[in-house]
MIVEX-928972 format. One record per residue: residue number from 0; residue in three letters; z, y, x of N, C-alpha, C, O in turn. Coordinates in pm, 1 decimal, padded with zeros to 6 digits, always signed. Atoms other than C-alpha are relative to their C-alpha. Layout:
<NUM,"ALA",<Z,Y,X>,<Z,Y,X>,<Z,Y,X>,<Z,Y,X>> ...
This chain:
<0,"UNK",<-00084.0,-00032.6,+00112.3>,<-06490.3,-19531.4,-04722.1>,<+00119.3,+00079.6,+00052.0>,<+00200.1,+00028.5,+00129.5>> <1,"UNK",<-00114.6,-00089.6,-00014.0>,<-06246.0,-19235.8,-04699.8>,<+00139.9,-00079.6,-00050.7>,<+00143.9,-00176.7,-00126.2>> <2,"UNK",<-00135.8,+00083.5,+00038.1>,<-05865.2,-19334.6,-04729.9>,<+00016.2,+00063.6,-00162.7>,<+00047.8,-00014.9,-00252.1>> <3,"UNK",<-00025.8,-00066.2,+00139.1>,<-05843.3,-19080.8,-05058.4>,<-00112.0,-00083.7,-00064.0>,<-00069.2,-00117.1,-00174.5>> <4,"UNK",<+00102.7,+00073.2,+00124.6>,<-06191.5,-19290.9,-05227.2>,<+00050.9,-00112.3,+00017.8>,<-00020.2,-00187.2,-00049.3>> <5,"UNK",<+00018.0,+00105.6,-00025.7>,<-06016.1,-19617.6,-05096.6>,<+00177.8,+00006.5,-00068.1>,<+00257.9,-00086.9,-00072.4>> <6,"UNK",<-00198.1,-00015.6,+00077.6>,<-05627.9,-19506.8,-05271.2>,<-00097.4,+00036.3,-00138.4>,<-00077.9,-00064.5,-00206.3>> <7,"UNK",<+00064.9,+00017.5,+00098.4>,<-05864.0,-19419.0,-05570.7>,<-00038.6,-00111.9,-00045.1>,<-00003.1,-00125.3,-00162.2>> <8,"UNK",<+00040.7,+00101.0,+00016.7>,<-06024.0,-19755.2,-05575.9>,<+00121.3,-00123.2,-00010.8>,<+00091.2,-00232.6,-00058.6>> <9,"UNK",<-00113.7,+00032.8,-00007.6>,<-05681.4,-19889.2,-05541.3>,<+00102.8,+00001.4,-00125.8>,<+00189.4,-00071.9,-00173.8>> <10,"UNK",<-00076.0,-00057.8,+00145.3>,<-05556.2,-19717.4,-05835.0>,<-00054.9,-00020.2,-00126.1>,<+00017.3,-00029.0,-00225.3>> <11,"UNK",<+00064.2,+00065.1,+00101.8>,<-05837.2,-19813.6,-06070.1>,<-00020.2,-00164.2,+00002.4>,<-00086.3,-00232.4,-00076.0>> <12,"UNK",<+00013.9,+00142.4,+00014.0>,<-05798.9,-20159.5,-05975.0>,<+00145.5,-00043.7,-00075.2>,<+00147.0,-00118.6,-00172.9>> <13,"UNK",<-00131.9,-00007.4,+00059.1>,<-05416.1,-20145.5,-06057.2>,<+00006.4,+00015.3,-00174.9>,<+00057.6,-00069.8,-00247.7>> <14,"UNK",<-00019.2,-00046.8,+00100.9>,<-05451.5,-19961.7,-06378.6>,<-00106.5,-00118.4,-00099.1>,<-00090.3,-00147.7,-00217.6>> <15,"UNK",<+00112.6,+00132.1,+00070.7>,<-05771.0,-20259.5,-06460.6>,<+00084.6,-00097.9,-00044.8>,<+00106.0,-00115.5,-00164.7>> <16,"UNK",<-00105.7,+00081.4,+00002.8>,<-05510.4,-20530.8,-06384.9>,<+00079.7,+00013.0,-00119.5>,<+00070.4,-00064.3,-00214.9>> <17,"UNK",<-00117.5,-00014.6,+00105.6>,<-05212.1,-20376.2,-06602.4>,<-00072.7,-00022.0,-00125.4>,<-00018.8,-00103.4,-00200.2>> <18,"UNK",<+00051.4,-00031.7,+00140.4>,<-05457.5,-20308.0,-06913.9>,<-00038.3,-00183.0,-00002.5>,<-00001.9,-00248.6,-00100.1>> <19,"UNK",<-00005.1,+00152.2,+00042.6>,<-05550.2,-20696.9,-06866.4>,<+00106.7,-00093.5,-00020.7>,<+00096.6,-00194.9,-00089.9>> <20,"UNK",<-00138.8,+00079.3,-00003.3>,<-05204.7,-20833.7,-06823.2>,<+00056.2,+00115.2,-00139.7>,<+00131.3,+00044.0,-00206.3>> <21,"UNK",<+00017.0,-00017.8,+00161.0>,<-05169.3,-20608.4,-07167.6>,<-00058.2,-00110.3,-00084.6>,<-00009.0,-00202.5,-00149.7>> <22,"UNK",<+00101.2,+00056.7,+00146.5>,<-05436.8,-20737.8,-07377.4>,<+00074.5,-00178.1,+00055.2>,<+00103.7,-00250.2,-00040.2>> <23,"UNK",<-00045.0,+00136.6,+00069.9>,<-05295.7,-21102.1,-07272.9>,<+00109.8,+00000.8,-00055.8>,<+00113.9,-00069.3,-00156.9>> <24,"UNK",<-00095.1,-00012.2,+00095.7>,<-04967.3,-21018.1,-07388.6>,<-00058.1,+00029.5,-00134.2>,<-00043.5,-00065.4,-00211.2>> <25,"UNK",<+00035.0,-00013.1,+00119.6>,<-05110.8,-20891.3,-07684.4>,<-00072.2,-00141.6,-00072.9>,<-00048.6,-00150.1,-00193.4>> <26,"UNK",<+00036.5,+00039.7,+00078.5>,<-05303.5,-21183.0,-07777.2>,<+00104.0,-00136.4,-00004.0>,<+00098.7,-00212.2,-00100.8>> <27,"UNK",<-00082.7,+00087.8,+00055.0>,<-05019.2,-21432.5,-07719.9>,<+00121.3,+00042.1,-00083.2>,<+00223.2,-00022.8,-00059.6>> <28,"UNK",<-00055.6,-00086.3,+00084.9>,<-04835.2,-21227.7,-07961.8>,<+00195.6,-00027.7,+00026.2>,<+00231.5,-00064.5,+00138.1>> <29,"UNK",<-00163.9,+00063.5,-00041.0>,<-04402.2,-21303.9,-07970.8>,<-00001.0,-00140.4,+00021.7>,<-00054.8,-00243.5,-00018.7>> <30,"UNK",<-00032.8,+00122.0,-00015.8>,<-04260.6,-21511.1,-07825.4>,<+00059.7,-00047.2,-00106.7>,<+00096.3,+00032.0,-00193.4>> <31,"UNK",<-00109.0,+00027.3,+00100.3>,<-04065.8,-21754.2,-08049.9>,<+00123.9,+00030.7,-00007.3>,<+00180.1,+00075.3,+00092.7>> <32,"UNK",<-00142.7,-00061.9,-00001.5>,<-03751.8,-21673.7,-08138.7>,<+00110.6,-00113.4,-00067.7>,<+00141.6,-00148.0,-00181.7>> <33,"UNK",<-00108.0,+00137.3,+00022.8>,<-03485.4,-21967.7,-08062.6>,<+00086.9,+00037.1,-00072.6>,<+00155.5,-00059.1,-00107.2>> <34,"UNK",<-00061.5,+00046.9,+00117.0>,<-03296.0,-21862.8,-08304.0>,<-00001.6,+00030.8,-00158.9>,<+00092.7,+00062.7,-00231.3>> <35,"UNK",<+00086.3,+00024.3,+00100.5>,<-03516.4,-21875.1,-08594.0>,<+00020.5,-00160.5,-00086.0>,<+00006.8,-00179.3,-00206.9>> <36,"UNK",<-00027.3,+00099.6,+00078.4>,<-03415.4,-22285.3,-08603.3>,<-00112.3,-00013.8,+00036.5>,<-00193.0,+00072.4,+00071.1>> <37,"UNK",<+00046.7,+00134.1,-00001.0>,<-03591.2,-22608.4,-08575.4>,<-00116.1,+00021.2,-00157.9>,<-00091.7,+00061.3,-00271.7>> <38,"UNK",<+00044.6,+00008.7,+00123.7>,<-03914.6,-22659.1,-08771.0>,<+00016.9,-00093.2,-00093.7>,<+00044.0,-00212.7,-00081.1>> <39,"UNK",<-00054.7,+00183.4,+00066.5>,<-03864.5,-22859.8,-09042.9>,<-00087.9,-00070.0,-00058.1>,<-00048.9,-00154.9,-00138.3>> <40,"UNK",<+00118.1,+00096.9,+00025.4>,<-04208.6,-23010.3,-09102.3>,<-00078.8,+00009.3,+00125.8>,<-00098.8,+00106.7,+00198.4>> <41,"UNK",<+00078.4,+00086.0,-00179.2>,<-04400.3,-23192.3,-08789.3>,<-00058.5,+00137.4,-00016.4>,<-00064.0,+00210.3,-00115.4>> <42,"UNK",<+00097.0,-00070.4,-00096.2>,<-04603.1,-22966.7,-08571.8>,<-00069.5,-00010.4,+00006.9>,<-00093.2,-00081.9,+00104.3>> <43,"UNK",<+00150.7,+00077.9,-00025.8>,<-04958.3,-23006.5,-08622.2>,<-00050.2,+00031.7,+00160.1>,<+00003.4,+00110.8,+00237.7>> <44,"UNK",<+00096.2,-00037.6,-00112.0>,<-05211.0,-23013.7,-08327.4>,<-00017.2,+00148.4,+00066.4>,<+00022.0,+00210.2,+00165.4>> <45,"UNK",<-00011.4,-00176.9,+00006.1>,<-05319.9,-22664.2,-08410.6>,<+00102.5,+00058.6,+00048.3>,<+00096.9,+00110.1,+00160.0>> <46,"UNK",<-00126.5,-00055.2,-00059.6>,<-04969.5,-22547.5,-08384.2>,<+00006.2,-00011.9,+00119.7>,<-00005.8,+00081.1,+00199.4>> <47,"UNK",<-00035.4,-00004.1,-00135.8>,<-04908.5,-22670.8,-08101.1>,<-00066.3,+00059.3,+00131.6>,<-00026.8,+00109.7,+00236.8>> <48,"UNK",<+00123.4,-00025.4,-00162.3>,<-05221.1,-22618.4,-07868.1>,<+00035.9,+00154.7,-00050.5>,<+00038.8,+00205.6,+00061.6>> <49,"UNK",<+00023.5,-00102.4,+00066.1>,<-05177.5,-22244.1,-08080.6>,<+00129.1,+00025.6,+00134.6>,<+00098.2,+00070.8,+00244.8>> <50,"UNK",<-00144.7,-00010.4,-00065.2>,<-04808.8,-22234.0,-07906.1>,<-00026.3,+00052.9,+00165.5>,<-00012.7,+00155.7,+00231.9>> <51,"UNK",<+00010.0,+00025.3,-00126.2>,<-04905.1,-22388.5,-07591.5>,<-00097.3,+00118.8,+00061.9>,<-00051.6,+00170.3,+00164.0>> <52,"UNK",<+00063.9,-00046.8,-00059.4>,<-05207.7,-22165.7,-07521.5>,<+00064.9,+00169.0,-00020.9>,<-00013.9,+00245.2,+00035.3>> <53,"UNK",<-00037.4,-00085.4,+00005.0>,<-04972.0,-21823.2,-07618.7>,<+00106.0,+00014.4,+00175.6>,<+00128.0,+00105.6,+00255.3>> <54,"UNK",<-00104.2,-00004.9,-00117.6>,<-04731.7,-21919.3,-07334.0>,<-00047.0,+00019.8,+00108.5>,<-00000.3,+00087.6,+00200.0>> <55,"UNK",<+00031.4,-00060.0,-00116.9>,<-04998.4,-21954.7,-07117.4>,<-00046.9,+00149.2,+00077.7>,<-00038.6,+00206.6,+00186.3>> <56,"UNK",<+00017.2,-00214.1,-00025.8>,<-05127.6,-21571.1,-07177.6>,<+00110.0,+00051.5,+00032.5>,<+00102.3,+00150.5,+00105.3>> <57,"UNK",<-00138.0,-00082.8,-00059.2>,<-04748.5,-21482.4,-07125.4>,<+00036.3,-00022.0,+00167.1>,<+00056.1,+00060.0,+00256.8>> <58,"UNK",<+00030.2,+00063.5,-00171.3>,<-04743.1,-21684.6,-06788.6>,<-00101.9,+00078.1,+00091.5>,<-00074.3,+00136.1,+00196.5>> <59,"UNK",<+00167.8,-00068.2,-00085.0>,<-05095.5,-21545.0,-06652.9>,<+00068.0,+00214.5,-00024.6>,<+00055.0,+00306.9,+00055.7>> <60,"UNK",<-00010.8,-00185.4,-00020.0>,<-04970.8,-21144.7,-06756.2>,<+00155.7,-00003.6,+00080.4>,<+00190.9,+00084.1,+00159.4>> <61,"UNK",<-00137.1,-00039.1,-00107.6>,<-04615.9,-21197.6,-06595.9>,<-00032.9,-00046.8,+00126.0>,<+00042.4,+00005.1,+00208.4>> <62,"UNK",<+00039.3,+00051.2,-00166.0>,<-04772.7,-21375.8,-06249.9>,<-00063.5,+00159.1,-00000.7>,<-00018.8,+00252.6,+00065.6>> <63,"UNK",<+00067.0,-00126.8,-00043.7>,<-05015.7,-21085.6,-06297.2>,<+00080.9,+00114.1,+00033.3>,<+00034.1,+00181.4,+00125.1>> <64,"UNK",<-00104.0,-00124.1,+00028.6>,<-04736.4,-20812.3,-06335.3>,<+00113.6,-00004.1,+00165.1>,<+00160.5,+00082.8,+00238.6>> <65,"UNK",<-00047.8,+00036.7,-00088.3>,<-04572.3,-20967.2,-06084.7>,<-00073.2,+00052.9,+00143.7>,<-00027.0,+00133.5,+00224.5>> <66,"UNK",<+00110.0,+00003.7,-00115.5>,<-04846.3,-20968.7,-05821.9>,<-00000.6,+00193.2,+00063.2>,<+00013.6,+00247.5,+00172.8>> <67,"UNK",<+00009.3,-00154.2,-00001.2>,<-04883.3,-20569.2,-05912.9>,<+00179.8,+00086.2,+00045.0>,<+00192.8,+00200.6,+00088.6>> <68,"UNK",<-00108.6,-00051.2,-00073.4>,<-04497.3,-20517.9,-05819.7>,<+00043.1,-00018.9,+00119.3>,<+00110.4,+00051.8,+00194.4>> <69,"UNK",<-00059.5,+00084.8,-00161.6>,<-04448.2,-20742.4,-05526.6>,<-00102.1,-00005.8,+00115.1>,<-00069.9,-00026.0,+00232.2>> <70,"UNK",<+00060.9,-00003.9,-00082.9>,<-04773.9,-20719.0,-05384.5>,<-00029.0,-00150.2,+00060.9>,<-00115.9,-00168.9,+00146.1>> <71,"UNK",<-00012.0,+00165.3,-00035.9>,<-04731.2,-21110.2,-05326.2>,<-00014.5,-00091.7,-00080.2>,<+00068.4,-00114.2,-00168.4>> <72,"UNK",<+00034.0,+00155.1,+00131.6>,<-04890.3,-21427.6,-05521.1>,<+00124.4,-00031.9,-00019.9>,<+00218.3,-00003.2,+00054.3>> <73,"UNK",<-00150.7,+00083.6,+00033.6>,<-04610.4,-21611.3,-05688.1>,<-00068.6,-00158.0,+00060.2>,<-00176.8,-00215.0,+00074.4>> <74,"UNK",<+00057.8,+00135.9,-00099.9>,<-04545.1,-21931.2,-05499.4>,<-00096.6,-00109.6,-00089.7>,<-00206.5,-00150.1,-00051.9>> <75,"UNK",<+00099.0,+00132.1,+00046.8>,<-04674.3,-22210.1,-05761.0>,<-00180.6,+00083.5,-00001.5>,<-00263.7,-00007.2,-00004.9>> <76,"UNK",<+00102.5,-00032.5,+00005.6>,<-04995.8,-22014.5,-05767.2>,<-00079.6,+00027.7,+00127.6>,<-00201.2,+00017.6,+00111.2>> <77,"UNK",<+00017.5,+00014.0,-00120.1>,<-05050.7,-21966.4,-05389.7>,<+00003.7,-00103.7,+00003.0>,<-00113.0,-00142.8,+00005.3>> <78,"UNK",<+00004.1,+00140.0,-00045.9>,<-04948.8,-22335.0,-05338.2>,<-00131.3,-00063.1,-00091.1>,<-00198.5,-00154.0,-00042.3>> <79,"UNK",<+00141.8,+00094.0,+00048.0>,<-05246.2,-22449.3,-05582.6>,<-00112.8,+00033.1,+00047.2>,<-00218.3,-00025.7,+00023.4>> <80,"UNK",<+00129.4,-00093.3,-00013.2>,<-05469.5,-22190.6,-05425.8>,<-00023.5,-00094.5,+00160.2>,<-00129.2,-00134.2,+00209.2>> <81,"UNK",<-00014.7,+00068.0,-00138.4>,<-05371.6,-22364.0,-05088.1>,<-00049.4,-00139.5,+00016.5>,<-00107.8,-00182.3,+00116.1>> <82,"UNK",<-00018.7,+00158.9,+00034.8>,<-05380.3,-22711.8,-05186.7>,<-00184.9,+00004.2,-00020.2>,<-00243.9,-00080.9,+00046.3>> <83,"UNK",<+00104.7,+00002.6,+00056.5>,<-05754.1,-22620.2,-05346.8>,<-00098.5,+00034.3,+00121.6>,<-00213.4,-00009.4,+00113.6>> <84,"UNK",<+00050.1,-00044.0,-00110.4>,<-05864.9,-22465.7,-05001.4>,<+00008.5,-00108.8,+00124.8>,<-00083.5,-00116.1,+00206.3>> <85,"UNK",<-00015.1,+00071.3,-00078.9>,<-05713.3,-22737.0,-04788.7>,<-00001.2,-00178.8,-00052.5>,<-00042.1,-00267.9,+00021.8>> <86,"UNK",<+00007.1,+00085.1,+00050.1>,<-05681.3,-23019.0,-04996.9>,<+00186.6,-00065.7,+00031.1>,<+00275.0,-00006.3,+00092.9>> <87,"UNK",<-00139.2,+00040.1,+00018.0>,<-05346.9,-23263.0,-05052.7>,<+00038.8,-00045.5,+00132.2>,<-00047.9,-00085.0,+00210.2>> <88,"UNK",<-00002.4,+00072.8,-00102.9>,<-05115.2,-23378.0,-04767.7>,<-00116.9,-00168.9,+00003.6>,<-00189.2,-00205.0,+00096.5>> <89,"UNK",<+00029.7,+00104.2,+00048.3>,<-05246.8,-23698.8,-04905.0>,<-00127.9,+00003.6,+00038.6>,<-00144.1,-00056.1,+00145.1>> <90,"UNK",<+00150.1,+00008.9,-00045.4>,<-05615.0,-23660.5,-04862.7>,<-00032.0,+00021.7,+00100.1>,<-00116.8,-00050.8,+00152.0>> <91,"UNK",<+00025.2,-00005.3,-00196.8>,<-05610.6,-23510.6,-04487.9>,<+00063.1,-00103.8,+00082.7>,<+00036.4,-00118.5,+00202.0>> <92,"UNK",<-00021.6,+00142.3,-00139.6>,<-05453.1,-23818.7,-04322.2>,<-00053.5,-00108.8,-00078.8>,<+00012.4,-00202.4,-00033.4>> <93,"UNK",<+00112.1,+00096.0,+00053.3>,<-05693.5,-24072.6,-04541.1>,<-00103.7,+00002.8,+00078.6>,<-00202.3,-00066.4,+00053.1>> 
């Protein structure tokens, strides 16, 4: 692989990335807006898991976004990747 087909391959992996760390922003749509106020009837289920699973698409495209500026995992995501490869202090001296 030439260095110019291997900075190409480089650049369509980048531009793959960004368009996915898009579309999850897009489907966890705004964030809420604290000052909109307190709901004032309970939170169903729905809602919530609805909530919970928007934050995590915002989480997963900013690690991703991240990754594409810094070139470097963010730590909680390295440390689980680590932990999953090596297992817990806890389990290697058992």
């Amino acid at each position: 692989m030439t260095a110019k087909t291997m900075h190409q391959s480089e650049a369509a992996l980048r531009a793959t990335l960004t368009t996915l760390a898009d579309r999850w922003e897009q489907m966890a749509g705004q964030a809420p807006d604290p000052d909109e106020g307190l709901f004032v009837d309970e939170v169903t289920p729905a809602e919530s898991a609805r909530v919970e699973r928007a934050a995590t698409y915002r989480t997963a495209a900013s690690d991703l976004r991240d990754v594409l500026r810094t070139g470097r995992i963010p730590h909680p995501l390295m440390t689980d990747a680590e932990l999953e490869q090596h297992g817990t202090p806890e389990e290697t001296t058992s």
